[in-house]
PyMOL Python script that loads the backbone (N, CA, C, O; Angstrom):
from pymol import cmd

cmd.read_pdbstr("""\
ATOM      1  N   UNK A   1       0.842  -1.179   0.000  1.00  0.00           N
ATOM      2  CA  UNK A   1       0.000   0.000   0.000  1.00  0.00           C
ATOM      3  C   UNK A   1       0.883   1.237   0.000  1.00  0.00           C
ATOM      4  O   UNK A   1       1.929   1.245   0.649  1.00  0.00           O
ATOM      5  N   UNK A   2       0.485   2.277  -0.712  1.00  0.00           N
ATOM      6  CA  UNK A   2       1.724   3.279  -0.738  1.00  0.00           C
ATOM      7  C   UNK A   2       0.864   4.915  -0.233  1.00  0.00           C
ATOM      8  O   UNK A   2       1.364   5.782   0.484  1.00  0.00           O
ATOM      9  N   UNK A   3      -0.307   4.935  -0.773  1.00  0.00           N
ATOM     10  CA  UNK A   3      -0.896   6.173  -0.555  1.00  0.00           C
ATOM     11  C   UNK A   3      -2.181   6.294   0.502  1.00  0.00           C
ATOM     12  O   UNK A   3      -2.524   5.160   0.837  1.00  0.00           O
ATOM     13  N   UNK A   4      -2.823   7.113   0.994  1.00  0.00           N
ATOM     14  CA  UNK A   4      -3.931   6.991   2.131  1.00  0.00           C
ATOM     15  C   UNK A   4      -5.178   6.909   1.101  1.00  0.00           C
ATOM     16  O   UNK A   4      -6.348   6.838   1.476  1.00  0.00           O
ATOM     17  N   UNK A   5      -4.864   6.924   0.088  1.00  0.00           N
ATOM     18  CA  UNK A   5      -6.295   6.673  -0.890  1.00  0.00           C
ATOM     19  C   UNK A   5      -6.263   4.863  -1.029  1.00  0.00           C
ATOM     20  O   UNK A   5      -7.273   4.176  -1.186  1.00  0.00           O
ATOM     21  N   UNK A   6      -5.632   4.630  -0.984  1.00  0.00           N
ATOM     22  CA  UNK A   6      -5.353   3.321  -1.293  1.00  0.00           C
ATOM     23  C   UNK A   6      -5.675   2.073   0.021  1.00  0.00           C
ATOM     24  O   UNK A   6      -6.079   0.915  -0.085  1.00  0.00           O
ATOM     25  N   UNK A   7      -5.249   3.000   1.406  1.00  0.00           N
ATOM     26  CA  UNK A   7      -5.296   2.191   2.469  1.00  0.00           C
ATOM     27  C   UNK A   7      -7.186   2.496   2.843  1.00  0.00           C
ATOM     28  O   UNK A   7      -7.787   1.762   3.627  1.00  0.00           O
ATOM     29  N   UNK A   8      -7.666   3.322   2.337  1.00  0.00           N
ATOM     30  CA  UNK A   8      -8.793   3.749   2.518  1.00  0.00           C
ATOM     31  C   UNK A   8      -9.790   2.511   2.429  1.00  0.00           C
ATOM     32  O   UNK A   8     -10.365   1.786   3.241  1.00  0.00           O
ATOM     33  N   UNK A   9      -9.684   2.667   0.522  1.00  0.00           N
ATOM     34  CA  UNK A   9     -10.109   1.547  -0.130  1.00  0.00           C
ATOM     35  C   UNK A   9      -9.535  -0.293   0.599  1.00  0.00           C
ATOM     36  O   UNK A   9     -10.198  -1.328   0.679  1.00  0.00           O
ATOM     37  N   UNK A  10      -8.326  -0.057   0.934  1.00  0.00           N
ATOM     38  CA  UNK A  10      -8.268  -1.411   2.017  1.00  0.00           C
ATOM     39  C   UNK A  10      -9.046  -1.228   3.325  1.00  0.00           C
ATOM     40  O   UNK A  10      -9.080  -2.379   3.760  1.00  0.00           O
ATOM     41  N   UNK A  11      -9.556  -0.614   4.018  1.00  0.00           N
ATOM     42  CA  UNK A  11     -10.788  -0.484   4.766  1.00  0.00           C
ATOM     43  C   UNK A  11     -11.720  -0.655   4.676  1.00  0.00           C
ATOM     44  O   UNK A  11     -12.508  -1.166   5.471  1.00  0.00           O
ATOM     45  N   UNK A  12     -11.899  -0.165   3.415  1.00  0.00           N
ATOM     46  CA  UNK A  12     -13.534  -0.736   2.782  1.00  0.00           C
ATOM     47  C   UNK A  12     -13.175  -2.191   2.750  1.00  0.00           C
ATOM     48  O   UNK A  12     -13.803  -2.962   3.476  1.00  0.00           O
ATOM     49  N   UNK A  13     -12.176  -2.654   1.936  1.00  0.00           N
ATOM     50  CA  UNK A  13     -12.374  -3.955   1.990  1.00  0.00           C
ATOM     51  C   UNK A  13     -12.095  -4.833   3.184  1.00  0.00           C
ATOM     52  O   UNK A  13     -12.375  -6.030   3.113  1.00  0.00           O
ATOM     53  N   UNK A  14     -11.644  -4.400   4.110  1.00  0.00           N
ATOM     54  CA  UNK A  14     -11.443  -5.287   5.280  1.00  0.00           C
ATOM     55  C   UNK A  14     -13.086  -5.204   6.164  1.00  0.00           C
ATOM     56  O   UNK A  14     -13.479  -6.097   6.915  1.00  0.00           O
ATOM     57  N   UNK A  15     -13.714  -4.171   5.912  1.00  0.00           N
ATOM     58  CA  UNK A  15     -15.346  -3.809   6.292  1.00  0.00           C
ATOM     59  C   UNK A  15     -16.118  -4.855   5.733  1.00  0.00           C
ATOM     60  O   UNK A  15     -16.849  -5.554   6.435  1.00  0.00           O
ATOM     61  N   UNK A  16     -15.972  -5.037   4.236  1.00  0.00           N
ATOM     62  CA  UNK A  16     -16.836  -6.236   3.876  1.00  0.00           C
ATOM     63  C   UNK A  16     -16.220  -7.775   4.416  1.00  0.00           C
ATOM     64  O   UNK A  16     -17.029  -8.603   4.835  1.00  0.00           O
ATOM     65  N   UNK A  17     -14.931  -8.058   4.382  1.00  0.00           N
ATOM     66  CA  UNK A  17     -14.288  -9.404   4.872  1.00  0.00           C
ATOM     67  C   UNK A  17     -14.783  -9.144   6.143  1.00  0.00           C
ATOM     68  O   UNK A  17     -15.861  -9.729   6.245  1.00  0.00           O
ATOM     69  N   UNK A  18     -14.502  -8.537   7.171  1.00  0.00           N
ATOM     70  CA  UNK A  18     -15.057  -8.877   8.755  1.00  0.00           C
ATOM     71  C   UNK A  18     -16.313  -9.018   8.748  1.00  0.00           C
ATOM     72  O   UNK A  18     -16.737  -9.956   9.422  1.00  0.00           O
ATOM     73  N   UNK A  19     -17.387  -8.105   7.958  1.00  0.00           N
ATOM     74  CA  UNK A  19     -18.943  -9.071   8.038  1.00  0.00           C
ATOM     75  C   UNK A  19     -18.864 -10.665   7.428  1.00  0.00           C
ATOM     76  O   UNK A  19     -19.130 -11.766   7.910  1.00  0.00           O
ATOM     77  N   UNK A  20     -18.419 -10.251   6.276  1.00  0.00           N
ATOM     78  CA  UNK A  20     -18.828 -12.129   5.835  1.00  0.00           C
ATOM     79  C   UNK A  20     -18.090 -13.041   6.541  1.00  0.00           C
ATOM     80  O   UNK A  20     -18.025 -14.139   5.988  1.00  0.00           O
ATOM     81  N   UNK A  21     -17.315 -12.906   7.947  1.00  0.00           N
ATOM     82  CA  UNK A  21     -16.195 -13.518   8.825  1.00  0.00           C
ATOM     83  C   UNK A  21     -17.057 -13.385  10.072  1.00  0.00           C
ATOM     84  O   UNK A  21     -16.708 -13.919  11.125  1.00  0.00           O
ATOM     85  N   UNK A  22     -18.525 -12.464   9.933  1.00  0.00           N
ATOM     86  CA  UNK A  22     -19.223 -12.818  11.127  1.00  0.00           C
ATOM     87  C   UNK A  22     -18.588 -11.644  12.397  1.00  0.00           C
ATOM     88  O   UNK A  22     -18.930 -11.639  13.579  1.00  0.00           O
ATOM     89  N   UNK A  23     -17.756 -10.863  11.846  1.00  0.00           N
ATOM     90  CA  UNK A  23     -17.463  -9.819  12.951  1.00  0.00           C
ATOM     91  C   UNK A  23     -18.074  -8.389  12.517  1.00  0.00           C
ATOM     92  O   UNK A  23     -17.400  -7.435  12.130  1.00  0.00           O
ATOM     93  N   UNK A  24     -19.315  -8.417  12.637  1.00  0.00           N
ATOM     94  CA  UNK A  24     -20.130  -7.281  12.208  1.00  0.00           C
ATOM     95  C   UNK A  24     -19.715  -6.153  13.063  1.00  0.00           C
ATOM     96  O   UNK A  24     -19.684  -5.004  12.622  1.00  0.00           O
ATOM     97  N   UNK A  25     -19.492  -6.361  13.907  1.00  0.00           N
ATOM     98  CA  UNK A  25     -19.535  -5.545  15.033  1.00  0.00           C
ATOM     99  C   UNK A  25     -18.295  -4.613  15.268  1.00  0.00           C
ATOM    100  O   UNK A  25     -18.320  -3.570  15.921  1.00  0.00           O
ATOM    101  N   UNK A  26     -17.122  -5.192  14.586  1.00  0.00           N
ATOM    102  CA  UNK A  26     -16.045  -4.571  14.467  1.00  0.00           C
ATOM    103  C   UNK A  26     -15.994  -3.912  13.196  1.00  0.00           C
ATOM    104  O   UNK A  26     -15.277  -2.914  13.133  1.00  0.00           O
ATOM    105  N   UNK A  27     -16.802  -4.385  11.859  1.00  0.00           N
ATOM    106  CA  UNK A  27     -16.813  -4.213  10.874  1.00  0.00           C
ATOM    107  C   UNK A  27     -17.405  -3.048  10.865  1.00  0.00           C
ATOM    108  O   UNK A  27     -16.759  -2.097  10.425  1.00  0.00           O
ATOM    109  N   UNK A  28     -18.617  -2.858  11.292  1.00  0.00           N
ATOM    110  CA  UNK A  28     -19.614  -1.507  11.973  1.00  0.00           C
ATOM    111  C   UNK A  28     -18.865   0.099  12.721  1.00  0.00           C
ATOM    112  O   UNK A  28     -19.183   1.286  12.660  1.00  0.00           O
ATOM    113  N   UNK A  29     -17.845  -0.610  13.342  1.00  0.00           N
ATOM    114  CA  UNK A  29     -17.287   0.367  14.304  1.00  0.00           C
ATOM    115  C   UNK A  29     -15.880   1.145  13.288  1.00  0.00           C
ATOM    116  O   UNK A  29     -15.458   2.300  13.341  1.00  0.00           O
ATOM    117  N   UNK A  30     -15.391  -0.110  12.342  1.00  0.00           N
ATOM    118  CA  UNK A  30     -14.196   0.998  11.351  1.00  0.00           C
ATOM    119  C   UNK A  30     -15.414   1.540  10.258  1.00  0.00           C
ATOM    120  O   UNK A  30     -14.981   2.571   9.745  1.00  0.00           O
ATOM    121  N   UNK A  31     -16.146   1.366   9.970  1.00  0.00           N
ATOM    122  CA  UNK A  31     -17.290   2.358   8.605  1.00  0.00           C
ATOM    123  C   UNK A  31     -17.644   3.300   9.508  1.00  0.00           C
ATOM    124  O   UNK A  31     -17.641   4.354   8.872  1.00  0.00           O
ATOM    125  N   UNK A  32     -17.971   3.539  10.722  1.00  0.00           N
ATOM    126  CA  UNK A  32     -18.268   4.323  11.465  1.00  0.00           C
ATOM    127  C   UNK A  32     -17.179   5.731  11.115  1.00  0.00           C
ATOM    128  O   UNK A  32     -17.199   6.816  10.534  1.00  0.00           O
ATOM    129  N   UNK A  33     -16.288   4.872  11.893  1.00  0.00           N
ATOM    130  CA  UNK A  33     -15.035   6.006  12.288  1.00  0.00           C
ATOM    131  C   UNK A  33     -14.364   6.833  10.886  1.00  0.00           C
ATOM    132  O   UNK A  33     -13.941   7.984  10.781  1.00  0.00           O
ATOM    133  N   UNK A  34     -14.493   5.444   9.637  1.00  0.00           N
ATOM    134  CA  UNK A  34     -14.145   5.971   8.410  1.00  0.00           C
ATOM    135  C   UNK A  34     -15.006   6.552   7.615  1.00  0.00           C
ATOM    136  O   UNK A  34     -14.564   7.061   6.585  1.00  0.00           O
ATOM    137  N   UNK A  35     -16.609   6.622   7.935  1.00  0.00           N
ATOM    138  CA  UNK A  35     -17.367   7.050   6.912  1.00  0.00           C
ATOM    139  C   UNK A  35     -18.212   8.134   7.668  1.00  0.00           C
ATOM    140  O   UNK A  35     -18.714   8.937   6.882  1.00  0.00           O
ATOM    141  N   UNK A  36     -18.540   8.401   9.164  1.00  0.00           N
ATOM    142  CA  UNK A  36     -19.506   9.180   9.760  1.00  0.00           C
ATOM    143  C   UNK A  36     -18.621  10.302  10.204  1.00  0.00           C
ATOM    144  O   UNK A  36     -18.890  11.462   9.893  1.00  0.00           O
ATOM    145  N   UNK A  37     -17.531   9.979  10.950  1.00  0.00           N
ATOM    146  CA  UNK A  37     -17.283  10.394  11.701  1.00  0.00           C
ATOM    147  C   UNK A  37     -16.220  11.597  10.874  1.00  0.00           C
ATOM    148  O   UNK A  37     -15.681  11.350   9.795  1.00  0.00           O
ATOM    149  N   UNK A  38     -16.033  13.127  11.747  1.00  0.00           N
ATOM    150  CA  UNK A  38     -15.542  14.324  10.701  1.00  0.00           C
ATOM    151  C   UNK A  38     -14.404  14.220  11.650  1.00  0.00           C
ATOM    152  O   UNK A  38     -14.371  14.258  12.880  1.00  0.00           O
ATOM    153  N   UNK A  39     -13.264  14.044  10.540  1.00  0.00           N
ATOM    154  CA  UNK A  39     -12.119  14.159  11.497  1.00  0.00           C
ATOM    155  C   UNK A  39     -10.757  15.481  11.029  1.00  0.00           C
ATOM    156  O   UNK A  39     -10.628  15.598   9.810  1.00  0.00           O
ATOM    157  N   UNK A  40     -10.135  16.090  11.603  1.00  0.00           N
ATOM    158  CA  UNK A  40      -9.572  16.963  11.893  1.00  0.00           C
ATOM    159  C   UNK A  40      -8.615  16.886  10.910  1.00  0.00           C
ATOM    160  O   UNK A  40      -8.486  17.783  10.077  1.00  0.00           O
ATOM    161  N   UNK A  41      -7.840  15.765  10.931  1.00  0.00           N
ATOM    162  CA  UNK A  41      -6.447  15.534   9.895  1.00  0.00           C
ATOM    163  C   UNK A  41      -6.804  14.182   9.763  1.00  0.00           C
ATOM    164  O   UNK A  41      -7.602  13.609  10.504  1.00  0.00           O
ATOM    165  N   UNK A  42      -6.099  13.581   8.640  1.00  0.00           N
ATOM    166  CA  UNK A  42      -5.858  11.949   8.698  1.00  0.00           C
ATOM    167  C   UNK A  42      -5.181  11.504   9.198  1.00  0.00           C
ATOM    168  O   UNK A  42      -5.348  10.291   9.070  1.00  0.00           O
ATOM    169  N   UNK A  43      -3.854  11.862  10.183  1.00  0.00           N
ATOM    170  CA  UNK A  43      -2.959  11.044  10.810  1.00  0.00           C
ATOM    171  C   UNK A  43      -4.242  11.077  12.060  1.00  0.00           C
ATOM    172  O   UNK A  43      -4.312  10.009  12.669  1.00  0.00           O
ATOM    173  N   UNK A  44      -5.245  12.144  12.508  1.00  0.00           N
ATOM    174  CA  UNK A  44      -6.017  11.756  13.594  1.00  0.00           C
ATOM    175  C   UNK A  44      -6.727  10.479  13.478  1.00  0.00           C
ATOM    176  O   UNK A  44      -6.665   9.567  14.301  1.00  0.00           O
ATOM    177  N   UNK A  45      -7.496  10.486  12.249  1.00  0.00           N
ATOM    178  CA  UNK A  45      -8.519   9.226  11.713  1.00  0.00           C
ATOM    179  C   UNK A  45      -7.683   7.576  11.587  1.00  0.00           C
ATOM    180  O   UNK A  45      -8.277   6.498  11.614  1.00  0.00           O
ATOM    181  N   UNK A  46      -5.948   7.799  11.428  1.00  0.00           N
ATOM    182  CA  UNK A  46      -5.294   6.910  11.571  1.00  0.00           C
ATOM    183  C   UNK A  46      -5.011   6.373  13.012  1.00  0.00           C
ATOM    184  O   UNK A  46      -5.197   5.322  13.625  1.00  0.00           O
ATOM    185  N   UNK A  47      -4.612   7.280  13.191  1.00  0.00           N
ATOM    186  CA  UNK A  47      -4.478   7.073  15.018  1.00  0.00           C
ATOM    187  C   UNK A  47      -5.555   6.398  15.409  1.00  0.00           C
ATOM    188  O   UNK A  47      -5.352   5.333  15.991  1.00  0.00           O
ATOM    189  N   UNK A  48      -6.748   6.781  15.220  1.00  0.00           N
ATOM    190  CA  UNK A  48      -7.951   6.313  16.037  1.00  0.00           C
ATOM    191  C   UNK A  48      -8.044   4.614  15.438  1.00  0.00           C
ATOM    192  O   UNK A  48      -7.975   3.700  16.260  1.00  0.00           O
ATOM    193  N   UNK A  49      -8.178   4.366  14.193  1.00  0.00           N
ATOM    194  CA  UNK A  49      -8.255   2.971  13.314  1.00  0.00           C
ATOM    195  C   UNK A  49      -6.926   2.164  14.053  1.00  0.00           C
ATOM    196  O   UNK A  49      -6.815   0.964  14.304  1.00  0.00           O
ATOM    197  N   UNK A  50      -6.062   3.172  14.275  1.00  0.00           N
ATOM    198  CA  UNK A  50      -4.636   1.812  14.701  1.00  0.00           C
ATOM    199  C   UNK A  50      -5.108   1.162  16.393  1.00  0.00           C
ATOM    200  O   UNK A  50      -4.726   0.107  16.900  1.00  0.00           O
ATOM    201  N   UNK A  51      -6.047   2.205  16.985  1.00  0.00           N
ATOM    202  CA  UNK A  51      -6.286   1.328  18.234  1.00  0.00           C
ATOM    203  C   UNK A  51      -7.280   0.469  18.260  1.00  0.00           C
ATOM    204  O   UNK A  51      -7.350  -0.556  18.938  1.00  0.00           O
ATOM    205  N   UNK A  52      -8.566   1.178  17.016  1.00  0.00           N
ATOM    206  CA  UNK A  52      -9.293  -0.415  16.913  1.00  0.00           C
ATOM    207  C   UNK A  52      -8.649  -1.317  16.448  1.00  0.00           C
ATOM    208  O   UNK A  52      -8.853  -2.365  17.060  1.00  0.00           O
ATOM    209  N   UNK A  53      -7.799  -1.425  15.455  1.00  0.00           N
ATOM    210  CA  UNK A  53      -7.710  -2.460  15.036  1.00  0.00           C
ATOM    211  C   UNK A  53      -6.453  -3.468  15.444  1.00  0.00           C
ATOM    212  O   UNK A  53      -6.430  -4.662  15.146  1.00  0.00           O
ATOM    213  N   UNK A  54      -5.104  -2.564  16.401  1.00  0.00           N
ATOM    214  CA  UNK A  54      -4.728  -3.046  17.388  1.00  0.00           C
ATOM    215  C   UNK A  54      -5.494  -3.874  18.523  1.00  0.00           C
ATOM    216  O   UNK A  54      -4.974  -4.872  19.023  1.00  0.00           O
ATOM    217  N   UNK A  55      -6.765  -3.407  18.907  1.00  0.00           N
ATOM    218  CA  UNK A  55      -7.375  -4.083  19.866  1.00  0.00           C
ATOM    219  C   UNK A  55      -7.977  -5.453  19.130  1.00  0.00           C
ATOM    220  O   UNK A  55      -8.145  -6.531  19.700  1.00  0.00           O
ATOM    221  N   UNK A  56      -8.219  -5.208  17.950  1.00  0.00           N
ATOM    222  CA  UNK A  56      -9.204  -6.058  17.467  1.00  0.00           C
ATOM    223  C   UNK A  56      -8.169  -7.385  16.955  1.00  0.00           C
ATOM    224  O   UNK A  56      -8.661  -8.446  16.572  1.00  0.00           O
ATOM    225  N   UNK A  57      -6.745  -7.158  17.010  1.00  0.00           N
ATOM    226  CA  UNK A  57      -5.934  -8.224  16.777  1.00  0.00           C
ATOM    227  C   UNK A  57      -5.864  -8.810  18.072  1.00  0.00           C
ATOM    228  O   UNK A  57      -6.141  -9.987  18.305  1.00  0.00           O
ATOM    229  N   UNK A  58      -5.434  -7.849  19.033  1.00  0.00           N
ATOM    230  CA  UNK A  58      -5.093  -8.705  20.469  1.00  0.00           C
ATOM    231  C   UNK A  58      -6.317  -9.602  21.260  1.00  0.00           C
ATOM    232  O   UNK A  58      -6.063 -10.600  21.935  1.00  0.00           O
ATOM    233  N   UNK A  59      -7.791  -9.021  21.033  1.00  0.00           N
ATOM    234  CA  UNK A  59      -8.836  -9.791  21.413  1.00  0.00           C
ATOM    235  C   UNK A  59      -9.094 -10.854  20.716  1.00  0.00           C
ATOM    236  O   UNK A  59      -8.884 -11.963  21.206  1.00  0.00           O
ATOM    237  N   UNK A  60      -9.666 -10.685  19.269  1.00  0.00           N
ATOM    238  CA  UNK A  60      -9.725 -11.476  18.675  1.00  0.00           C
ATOM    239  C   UNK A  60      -9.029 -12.515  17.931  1.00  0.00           C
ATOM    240  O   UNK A  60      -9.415 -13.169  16.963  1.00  0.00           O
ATOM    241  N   UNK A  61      -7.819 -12.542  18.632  1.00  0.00           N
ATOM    242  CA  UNK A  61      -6.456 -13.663  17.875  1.00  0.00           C
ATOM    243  C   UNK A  61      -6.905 -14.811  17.851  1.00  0.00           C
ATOM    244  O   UNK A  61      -6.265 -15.480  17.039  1.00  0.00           O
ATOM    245  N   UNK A  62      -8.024 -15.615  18.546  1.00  0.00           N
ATOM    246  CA  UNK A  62      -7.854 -16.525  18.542  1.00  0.00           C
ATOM    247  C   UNK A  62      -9.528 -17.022  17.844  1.00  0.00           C
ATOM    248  O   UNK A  62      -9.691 -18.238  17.741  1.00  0.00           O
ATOM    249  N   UNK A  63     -10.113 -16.565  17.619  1.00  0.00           N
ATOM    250  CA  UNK A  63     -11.489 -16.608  16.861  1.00  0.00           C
ATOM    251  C   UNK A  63     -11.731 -16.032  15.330  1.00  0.00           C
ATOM    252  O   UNK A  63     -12.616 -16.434  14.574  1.00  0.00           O
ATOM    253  N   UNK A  64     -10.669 -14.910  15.004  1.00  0.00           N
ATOM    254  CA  UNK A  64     -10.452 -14.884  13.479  1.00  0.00           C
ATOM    255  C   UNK A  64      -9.625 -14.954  12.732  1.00  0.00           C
ATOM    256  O   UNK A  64      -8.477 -14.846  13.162  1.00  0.00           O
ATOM    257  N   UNK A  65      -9.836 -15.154  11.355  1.00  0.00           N
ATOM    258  CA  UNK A  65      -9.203 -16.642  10.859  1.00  0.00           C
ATOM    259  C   UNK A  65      -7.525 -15.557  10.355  1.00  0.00           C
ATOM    260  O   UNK A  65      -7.389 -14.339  10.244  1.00  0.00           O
ATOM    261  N   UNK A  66      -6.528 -16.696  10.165  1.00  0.00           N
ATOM    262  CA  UNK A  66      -5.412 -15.973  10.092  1.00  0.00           C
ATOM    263  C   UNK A  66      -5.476 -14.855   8.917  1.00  0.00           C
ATOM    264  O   UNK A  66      -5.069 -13.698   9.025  1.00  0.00           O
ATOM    265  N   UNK A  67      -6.145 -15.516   7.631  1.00  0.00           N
ATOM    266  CA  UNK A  67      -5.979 -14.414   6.346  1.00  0.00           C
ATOM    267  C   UNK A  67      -6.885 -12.738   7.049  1.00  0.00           C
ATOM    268  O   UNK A  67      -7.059 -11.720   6.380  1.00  0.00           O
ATOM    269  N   UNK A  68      -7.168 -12.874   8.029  1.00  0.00           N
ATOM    270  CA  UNK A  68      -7.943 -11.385   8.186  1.00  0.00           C
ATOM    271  C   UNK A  68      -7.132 -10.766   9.042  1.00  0.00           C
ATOM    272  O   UNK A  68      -6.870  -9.577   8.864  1.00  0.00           O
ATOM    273  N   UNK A  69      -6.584 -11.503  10.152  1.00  0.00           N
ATOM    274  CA  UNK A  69      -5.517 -11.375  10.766  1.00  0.00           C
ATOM    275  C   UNK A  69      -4.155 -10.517  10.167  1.00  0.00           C
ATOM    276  O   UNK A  69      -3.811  -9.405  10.567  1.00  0.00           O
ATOM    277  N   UNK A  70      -3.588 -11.184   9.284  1.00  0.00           N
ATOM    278  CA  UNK A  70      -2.606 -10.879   7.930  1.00  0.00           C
ATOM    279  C   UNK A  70      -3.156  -9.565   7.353  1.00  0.00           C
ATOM    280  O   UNK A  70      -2.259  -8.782   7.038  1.00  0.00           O
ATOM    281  N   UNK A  71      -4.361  -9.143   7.143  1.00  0.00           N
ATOM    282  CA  UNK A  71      -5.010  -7.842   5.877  1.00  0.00           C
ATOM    283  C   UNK A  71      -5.093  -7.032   7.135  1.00  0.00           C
ATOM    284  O   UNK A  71      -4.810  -5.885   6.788  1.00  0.00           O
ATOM    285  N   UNK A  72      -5.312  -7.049   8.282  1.00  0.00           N
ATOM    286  CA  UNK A  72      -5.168  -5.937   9.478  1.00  0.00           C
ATOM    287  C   UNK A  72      -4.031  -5.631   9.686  1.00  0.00           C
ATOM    288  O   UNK A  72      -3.718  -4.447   9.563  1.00  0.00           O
ATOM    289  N   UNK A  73      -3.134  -6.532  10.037  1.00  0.00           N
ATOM    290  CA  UNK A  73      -1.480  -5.915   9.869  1.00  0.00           C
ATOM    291  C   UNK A  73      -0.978  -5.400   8.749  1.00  0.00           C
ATOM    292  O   UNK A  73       0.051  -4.728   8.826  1.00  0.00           O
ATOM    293  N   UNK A  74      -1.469  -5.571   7.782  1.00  0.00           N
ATOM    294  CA  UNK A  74      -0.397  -4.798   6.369  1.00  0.00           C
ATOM    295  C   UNK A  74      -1.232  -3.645   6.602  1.00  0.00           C
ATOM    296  O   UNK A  74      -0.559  -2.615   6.577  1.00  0.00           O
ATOM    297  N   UNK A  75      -2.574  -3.433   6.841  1.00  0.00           N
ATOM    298  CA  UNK A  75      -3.514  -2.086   6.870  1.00  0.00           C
ATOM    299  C   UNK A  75      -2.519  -1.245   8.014  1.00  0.00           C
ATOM    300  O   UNK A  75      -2.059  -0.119   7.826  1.00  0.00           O
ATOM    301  N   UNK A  76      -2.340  -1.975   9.077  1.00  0.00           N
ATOM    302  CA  UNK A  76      -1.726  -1.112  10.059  1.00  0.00           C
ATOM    303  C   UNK A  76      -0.663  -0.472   9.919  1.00  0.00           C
ATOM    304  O   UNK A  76      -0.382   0.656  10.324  1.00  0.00           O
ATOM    305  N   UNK A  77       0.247  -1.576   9.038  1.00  0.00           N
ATOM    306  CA  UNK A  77       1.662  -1.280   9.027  1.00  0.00           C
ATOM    307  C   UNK A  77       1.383   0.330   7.681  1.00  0.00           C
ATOM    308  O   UNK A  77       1.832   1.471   7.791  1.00  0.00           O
ATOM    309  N   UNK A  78       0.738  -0.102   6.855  1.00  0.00           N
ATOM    310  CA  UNK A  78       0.620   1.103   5.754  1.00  0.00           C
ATOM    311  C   UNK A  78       0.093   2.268   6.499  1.00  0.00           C
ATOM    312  O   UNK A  78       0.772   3.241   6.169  1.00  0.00           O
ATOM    313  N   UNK A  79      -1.030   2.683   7.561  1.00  0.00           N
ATOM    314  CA  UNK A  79      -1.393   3.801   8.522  1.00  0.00           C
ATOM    315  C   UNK A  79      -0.231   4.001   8.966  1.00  0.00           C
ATOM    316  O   UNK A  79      -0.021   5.202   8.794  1.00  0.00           O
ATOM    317  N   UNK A  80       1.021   3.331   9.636  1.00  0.00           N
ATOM    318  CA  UNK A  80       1.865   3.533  10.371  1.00  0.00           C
ATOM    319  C   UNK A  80       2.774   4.628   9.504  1.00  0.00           C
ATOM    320  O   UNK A  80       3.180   5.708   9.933  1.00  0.00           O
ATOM    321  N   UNK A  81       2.962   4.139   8.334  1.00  0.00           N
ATOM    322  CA  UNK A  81       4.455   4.225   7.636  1.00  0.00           C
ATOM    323  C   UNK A  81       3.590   5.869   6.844  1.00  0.00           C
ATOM    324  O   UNK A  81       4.264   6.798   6.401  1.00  0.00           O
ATOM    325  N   UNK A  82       2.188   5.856   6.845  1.00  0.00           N
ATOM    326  CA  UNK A  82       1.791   7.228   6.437  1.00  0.00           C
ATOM    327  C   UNK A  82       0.936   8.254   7.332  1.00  0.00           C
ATOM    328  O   UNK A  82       0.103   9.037   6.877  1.00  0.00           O
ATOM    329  N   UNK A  83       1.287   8.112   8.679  1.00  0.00           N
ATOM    330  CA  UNK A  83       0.934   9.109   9.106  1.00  0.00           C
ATOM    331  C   UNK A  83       2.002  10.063   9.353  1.00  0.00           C
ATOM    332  O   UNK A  83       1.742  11.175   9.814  1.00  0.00           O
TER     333      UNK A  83
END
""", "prot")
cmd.dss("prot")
cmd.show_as("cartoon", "prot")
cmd.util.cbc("prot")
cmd.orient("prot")
């Protein structure tokens, strides 16, 4: 991933993989933060996504499946390397 347009669009798609993976609920809470919510700068809107989805690795490690596991860390690592 190289640009924040790009990691965007990997949000969307990690939004549809966590519903059809049955984690609506987490899936609900990044469209939230990425689609409702008015945020100030994008390193803010990053910041906020790296602690859901930090949390959402450390809780859920052991109930979702590794390939979603894998598409949350490269998402993270790309927020990281562009904020």
């Amino acid at each position: 991933m190289r640009g924040a347009d790009e990691i965007y669009r990997s949000l969307d798609g990690l939004v549809v993989s966590l519903r059809e993976a049955g984690h609506s609920k987490l899936a609900a809470t990044i469209q939230h933060r990425l689609h409702k919510v008015a945020w100030t700068t994008r390193s803010e809107l990053f910041e906020e996504l790296e602690v859901v989805l930090g949390r959402a690795l450390a809780s859920g490690s052991t109930e979702m499946p590794k390939a979603l596991k894998q598409q949350i860390a490269q998402i993270l690592s790309a927020m990281r390397d562009n904020s």
